[in-house]
ROVEXLUM-204624 format. One record per residue (C-alpha): x, y, z; chain; residue in one letter; residue number from 1. Coordinates in steps of 0.1 Angstrom, whole numbers, plus 5000, padded with zeros to 4 digits. Layout:
# residues N
     X     Y     Z  chain  res    n
     X     Y     Z      A    A  NUM
...
This chain:
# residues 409
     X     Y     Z  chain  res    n
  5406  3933  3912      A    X    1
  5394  3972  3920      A    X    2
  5362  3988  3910      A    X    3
  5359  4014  3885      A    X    4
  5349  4050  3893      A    X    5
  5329  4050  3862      A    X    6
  5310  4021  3856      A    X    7
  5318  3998  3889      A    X    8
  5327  3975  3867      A    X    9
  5364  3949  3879      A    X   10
  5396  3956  3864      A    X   11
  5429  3941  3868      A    X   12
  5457  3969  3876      A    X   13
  5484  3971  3851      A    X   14
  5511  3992  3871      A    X   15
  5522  4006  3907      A    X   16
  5542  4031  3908      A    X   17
  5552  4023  3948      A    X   18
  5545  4041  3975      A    X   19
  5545  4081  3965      A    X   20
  5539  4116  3985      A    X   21
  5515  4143  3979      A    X   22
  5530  4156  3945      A    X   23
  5530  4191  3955      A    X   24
  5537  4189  3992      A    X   25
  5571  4203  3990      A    X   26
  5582  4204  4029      A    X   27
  5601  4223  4052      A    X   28
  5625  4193  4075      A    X   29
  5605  4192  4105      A    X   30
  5575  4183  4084      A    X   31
  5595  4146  4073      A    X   32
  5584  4123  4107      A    X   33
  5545  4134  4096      A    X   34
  5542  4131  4055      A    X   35
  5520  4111  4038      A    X   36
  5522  4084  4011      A    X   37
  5500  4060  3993      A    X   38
  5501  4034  3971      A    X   39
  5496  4046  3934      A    X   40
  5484  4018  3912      A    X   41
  5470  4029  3879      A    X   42
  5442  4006  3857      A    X   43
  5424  4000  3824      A    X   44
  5390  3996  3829      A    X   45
  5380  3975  3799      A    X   46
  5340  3978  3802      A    X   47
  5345  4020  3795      A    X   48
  5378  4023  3787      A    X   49
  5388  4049  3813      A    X   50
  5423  4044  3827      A    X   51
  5429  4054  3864      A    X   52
  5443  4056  3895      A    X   53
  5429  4025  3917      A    X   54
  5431  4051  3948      A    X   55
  5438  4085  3954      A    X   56
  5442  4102  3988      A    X   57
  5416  4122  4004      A    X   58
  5409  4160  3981      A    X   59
  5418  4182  4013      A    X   60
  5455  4167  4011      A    X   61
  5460  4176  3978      A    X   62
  5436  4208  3972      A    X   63
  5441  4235  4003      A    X   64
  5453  4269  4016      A    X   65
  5492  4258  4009      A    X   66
  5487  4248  3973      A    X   67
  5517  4249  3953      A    X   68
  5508  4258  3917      A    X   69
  5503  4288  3898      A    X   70
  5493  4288  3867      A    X   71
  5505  4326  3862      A    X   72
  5537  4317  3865      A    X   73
  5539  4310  3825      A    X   74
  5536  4333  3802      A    X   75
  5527  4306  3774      A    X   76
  5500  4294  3795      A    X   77
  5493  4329  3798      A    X   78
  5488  4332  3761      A    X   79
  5472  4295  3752      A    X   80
  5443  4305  3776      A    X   81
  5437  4339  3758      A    X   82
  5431  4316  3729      A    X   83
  5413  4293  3751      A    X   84
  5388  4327  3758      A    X   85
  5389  4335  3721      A    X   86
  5379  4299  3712      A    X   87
  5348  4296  3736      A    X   88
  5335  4333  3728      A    X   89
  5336  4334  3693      A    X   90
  5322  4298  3691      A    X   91
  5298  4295  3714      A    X   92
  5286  4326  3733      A    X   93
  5262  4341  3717      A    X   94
  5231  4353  3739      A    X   95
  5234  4389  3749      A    X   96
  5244  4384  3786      A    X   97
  5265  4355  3784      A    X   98
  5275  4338  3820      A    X   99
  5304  4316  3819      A    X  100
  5320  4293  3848      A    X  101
  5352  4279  3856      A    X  102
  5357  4250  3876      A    X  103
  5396  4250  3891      A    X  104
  5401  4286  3886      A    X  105
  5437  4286  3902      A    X  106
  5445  4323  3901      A    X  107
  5421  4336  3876      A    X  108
  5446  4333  3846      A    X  109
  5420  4325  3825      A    X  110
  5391  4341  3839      A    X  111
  5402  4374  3842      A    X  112
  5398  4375  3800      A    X  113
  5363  4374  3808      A    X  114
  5363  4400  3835      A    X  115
  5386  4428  3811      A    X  116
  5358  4419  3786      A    X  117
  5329  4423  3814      A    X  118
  5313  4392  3808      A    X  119
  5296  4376  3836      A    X  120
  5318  4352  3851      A    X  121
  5320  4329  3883      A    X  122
  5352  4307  3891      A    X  123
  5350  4278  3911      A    X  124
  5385  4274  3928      A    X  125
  5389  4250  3960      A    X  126
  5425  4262  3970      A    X  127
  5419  4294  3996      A    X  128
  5457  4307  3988      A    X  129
  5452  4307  3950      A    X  130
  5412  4317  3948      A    X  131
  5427  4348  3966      A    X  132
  5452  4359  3940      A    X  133
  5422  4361  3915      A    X  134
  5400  4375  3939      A    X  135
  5426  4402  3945      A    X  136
  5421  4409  3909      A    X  137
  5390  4415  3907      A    X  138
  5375  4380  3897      A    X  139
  5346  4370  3912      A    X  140
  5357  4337  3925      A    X  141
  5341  4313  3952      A    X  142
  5365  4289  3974      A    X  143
  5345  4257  3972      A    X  144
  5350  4222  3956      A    X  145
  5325  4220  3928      A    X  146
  5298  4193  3924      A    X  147
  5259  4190  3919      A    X  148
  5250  4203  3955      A    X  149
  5271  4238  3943      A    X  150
  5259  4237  3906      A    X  151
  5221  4242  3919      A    X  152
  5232  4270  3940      A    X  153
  5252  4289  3913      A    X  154
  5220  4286  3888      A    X  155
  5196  4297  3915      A    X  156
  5216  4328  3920      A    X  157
  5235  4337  3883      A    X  158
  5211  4315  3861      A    X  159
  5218  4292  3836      A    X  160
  5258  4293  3816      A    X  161
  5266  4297  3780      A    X  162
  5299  4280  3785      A    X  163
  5319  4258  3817      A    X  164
  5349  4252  3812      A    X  165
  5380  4239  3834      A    X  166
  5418  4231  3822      A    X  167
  5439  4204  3837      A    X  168
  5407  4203  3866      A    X  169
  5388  4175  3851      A    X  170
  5411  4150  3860      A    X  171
  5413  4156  3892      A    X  172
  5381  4144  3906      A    X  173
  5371  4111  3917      A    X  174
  5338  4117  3923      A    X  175
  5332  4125  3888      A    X  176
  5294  4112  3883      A    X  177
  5286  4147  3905      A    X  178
  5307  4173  3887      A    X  179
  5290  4158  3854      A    X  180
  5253  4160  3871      A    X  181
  5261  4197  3885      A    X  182
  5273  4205  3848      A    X  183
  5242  4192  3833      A    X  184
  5224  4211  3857      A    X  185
  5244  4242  3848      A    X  186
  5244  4241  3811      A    X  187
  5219  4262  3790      A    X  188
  5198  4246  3761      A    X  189
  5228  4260  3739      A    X  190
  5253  4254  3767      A    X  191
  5289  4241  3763      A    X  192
  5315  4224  3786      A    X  193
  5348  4227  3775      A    X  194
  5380  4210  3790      A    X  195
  5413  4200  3785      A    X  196
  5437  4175  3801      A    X  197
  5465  4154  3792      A    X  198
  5456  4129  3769      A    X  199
  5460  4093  3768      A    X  200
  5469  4084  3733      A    X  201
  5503  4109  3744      A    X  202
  5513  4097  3776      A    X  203
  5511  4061  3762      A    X  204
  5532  4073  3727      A    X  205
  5556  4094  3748      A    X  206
  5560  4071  3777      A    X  207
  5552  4104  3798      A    X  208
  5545  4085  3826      A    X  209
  5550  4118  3850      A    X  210
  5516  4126  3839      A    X  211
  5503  4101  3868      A    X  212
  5505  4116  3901      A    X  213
  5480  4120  3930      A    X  214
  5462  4149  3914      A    X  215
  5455  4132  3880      A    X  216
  5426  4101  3883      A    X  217
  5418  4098  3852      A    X  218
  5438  4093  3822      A    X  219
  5412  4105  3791      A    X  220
  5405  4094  3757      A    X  221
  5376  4111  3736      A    X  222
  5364  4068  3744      A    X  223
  5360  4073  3777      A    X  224
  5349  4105  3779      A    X  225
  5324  4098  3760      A    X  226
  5314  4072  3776      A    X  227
  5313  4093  3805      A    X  228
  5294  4122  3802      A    X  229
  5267  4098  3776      A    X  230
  5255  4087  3805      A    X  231
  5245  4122  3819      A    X  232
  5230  4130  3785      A    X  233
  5261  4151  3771      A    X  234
  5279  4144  3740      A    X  235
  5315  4154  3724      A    X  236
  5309  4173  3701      A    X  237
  5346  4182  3690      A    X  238
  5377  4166  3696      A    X  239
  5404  4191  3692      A    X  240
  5444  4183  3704      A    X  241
  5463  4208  3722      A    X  242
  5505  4208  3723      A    X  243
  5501  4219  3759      A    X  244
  5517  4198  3788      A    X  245
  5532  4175  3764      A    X  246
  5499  4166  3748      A    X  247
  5466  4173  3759      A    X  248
  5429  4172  3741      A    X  249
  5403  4200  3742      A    X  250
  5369  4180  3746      A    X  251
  5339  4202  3737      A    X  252
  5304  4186  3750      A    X  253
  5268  4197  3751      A    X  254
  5236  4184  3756      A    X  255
  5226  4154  3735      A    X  256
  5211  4170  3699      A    X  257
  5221  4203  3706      A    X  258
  5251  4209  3682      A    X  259
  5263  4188  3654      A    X  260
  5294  4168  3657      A    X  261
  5324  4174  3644      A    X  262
  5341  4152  3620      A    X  263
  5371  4156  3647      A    X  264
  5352  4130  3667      A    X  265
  5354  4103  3644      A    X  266
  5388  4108  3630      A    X  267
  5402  4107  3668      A    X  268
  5382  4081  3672      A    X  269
  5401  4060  3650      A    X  270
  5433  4077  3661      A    X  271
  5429  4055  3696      A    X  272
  5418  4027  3677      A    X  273
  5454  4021  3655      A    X  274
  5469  4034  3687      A    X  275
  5453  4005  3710      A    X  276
  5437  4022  3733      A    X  277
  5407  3998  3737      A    X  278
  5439  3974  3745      A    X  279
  5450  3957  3776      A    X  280
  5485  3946  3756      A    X  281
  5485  3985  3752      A    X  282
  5491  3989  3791      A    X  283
  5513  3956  3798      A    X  284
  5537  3972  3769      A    X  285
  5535  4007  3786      A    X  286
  5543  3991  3820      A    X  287
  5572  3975  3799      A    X  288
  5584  4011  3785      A    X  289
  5583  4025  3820      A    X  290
  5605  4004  3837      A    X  291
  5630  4005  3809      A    X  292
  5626  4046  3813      A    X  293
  5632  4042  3850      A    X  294
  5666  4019  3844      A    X  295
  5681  4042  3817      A    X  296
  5675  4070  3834      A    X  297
  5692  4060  3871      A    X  298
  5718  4048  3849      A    X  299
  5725  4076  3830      A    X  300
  5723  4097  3868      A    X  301
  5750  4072  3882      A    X  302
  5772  4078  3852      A    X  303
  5774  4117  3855      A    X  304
  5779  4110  3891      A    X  305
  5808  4085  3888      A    X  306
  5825  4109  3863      A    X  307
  5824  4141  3889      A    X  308
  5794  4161  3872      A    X  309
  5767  4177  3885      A    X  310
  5729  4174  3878      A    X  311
  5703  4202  3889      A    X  312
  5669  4195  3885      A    X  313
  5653  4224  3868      A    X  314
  5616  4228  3880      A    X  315
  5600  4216  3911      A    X  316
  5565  4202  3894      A    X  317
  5543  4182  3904      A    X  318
  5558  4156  3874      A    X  319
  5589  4153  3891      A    X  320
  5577  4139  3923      A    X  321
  5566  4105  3905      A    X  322
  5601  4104  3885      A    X  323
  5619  4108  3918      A    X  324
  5602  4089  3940      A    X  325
  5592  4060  3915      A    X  326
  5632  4059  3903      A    X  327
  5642  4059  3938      A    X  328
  5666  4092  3929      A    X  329
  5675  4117  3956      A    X  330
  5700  4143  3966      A    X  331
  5730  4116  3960      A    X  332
  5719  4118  3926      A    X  333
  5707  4151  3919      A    X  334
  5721  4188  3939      A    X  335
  5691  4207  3945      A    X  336
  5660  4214  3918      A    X  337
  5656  4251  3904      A    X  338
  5621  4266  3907      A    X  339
  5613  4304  3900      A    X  340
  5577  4294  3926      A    X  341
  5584  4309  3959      A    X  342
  5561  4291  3978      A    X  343
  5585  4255  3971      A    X  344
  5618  4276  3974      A    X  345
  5637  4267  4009      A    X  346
  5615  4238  4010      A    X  347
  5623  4197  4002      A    X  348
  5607  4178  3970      A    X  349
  5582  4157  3985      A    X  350
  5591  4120  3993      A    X  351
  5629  4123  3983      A    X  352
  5643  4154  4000      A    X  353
  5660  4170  3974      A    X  354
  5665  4209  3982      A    X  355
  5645  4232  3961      A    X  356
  5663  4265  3956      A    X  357
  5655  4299  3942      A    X  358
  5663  4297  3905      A    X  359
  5695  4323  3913      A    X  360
  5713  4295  3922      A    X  361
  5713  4277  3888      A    X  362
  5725  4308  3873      A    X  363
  5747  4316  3899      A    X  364
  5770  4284  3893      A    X  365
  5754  4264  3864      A    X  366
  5755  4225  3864      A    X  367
  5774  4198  3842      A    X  368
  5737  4188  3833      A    X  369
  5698  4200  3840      A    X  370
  5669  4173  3845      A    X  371
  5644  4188  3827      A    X  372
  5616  4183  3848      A    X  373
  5590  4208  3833      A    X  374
  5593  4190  3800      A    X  375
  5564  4203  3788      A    X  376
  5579  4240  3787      A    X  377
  5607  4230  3768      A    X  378
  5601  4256  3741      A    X  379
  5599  4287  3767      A    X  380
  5630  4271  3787      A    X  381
  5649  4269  3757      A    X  382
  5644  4305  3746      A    X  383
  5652  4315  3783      A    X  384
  5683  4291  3790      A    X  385
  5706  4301  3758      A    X  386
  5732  4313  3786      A    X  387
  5734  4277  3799      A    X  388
  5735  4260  3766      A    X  389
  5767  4288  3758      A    X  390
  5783  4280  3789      A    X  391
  5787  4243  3780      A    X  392
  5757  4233  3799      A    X  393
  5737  4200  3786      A    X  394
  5700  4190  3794      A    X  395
  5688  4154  3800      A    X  396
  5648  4147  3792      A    X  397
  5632  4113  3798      A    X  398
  5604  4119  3774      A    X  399
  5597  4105  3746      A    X  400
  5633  4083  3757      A    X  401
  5661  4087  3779      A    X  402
  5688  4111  3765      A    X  403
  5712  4142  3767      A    X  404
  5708  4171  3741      A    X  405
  5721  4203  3740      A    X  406
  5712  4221  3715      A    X  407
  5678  4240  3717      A    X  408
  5645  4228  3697      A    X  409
């Protein structure tokens, strides 16, 4: 049995995915004898219907000065979080001098709408490397991990926020119980916290079990996020789903009473309901799905191989370090994986070794096939890759199913 991060409540585990390495440690060779790997066993807590990771390693692994992700790399992203800005300003702030926070800033991709539109603004970013590139830009940003202890200090020296808000943060953080506390503390009367993350209902409709890595502790439903944040006197007050990383909800709370709700809330409400979320059947079958995914996929891998074909892996995300190492497939299998990220270029995927090279090297002498890894930019690969596609080139996914396409969307 473990003991749920939310209500220490006993669940029974419904997968491991074996032993797996920091997702984004990608490694140079003489860092192999020293990496690290845990067990990563994922459960449905039943009592408050959060699903999670039974144990994660220790934050400093995963969150430092050599963290691999940018989130200005994409220029989607680039434009979803202009919307993101548009969204929260025009909806909810509305006093003359409105302070807003970001918790997980990355590189101020977000945050920097803020600054051109000289709102007061404060982002919260515990990775030195990437806190710098938005610092650089003029982003007031503060390298620290947030929680209640850091909430107080913010409100003693900015005052009270309109809006905090994080993306693909929330997730993250074991020790949720203080980041909720240090948002209540935050908020305004009129305040709002707004987040997105992958969402639940998806990852159990798509199979997208990549979404579970080291990073990602929670798996949330607008259930258990209610359930939650209700007990630090916040509510959702809108439910609203987002096509970004292959599904994600936008969860909108405030203090209890201080907005209506949204009809959203309800109607998703109902969504995880016919979708079986409240289910443990729910988990055994997507336990079931995985390990068929895993199967198909190795066999479809040993195929090309057998024939004479090449596979490249085409980004080096943090998603692909559970497909590799929970599929067992490595270099054998797969030539090298194409990332446009600098910082993982010359370097080894974590766990399984597989070169990551510049993404010259695709283009320089393309594959018989591409693993496509970064699933969840499959519309802005597509537009980019037509060369690929012309040259005879096909593409294998995973999600929602195992299979080869090559045609774009």
């Amino acid at each position: 049995m473990a003991k749920c991060l939310i209500c220490e409540g006993s669940y029974e585990p419904f997968i491991s995915f074996g032993k797996q390495p920091i997702a984004n440690g990608f490694l140079t060779p003489d860092r192999i004898k020293d990496e690290y790997f845990f067990e990563m066993i994922v459960g449905y807590c039943p009592s408050c219907e959060m699903v999670q990771l039974v144990d994660q390693p220790e934050r400093e692994r995963m969150f430092n000065e050599n963290y691999a992700f940018f989130s200005g790399t994409s220029k989607l992203m680039a434009v979803h979080f202009q919307k993101f800005y548009e969204f929260l300003r025009e909806n909810y702030m509305k006093s003359p001098d409105p302070f807003v926070v970001e918790m997980g800033s990355n590189d101020g991709i977000m945050l920097q709408n803020f600054a051109q539109a000289k709102i007061r603004h404060l982002g919260i970013e515990p990775s030195a490397n990437v806190a710098k590139v938005a610092q650089e830009k003029g982003i007031n940003t503060i390298v620290e991990f947030f929680d209640e202890a850091v909430a107080q200090k913010v409100v003693a020296k900015y005052g009270k926020a309109d809006a905090f808000y994080c993306a693909n943060v929330m997730c993250h953080i074991p020790y949720i119980h203080s980041v909720a506390a240090g948002i209540k503390t935050i908020l305004g009367p009129k305040g709002v916290l707004a987040f997105e993350d992958p969402y639940l209902g998806d990852i159990v409709e798509k199979t997208s079990y990549d979404q579970v890595y080291d990073e990602h502790v929670f798996f949330f439903s607008v259930a258990s996020v209610s359930n939650l944040f209700g007990r630090h006197g916040l509510e959702v007050i809108d439910a609203i789903p987002q096509e970004t990383h292959g599904g994600s909800m936008r969860y909108i709370l405030a203090h209890k009473g201080a907005y209506p709700v949204s009809d959203r809330v309800a109607k998703q409400r109902e969504i995880e309901k016919k979708l079986g979320l409240d289910k443990q059947e729910t988990y055994a079958q997507l336990r079931r799905n995985i390990e068929k995914s895993r199967e198909e996929l190795v066999a479809l891998l040993k195929k090309i191989k057998a024939e004479g074909g090449r596979v490249v892996g085409y980004g080096a995300t943090s998603k692909s370090t559970t497909i590799l190492n929970y599929c067992g497939i490595g270099p054998d299998l797969i030539e090298f994986i194409s990332d446009t990220t600098p910082i993982k270029q010359g370097k080894l995927s974590p766990g399984v070794h597989i070169p990551v090279l510049p993404y010259e090297k695709f283009v320089e002498k393309y594959p018989t096939y591409a693993l496509l890894f970064a699933w969840n930019h499959r519309k802005e690969i597509m537009a980019k890759e037509s060369a690929f596609l012309a040259a005879g080139g096909k593409w294998i996914t995973y999600v929602p199913n195992v299979h080869i396409f090559d045609k774009p969307d």
